[in-house]
N, C-alpha and C positions, 0 to 999 in steps of 0.2 A: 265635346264642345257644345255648348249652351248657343242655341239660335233664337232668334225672335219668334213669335207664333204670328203666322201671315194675317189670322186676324186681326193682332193687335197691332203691324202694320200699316194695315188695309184702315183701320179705324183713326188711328192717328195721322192720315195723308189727309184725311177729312172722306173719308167712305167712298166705296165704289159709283157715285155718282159724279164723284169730282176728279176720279181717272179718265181720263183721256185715251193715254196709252203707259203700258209699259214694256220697257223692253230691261235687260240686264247685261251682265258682265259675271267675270268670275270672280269679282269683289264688288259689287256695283249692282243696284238696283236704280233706274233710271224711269222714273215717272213725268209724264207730261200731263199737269193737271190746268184743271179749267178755273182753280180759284185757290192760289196760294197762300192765301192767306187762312184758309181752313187747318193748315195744318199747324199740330201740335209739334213743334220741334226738339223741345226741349225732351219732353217726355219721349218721343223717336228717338233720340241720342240716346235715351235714358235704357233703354230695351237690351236684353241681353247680347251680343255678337255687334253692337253698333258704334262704330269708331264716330263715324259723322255723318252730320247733315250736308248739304253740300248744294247752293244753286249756282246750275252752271249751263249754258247753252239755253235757256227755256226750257230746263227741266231743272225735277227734284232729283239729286243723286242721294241717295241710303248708301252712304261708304259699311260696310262690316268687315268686320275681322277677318285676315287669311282662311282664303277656304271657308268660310260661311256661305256665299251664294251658291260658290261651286256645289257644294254637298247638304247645305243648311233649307233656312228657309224656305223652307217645300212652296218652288216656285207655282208647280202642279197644283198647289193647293189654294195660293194665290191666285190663281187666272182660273181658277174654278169659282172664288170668292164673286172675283170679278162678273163673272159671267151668269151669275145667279140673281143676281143684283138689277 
């Protein structure tokens, strides 16, 4: 199964300065960012494993594909992005 690469992402939400926080789900990545309009959503839709975009509650939801978050999108490697930044 084809997942997105956390950087491109990370890059498309508008960069690790406009995360706030993330947390997930086992289909669901859920971003709270500081300036939505940075982000590239089309092109995020566009990404391999990504069903949709999705605002909901005062965040960004990343819907993907069954079992993409569970086992995909090396969240590890995301929240290392994050934290480099």
């Amino acid at each position: 199964m084809t997942t997105p690469d956390p950087r491109d992402v990370l890059a498309l939400v508008g960069g690790a300065d406009n995360v706030a926080a993330l947390t997930h789900c086992w289909a669901r990545l859920r971003f709270t960012l500081r300036d939505d309009a940075a982000v590239d959503e089309p092109a995020l839709t566009a990404l391999p494993g990504v069903v949709m975009v999705i605002h909901q509650g005062g965040e960004l939801h990343v819907a993907l594909r069954s079992g993409v978050a569970h086992r995909g999108v090396d969240l590890l490697d995301l929240d290392r992005l994050l934290r480099v930044v």
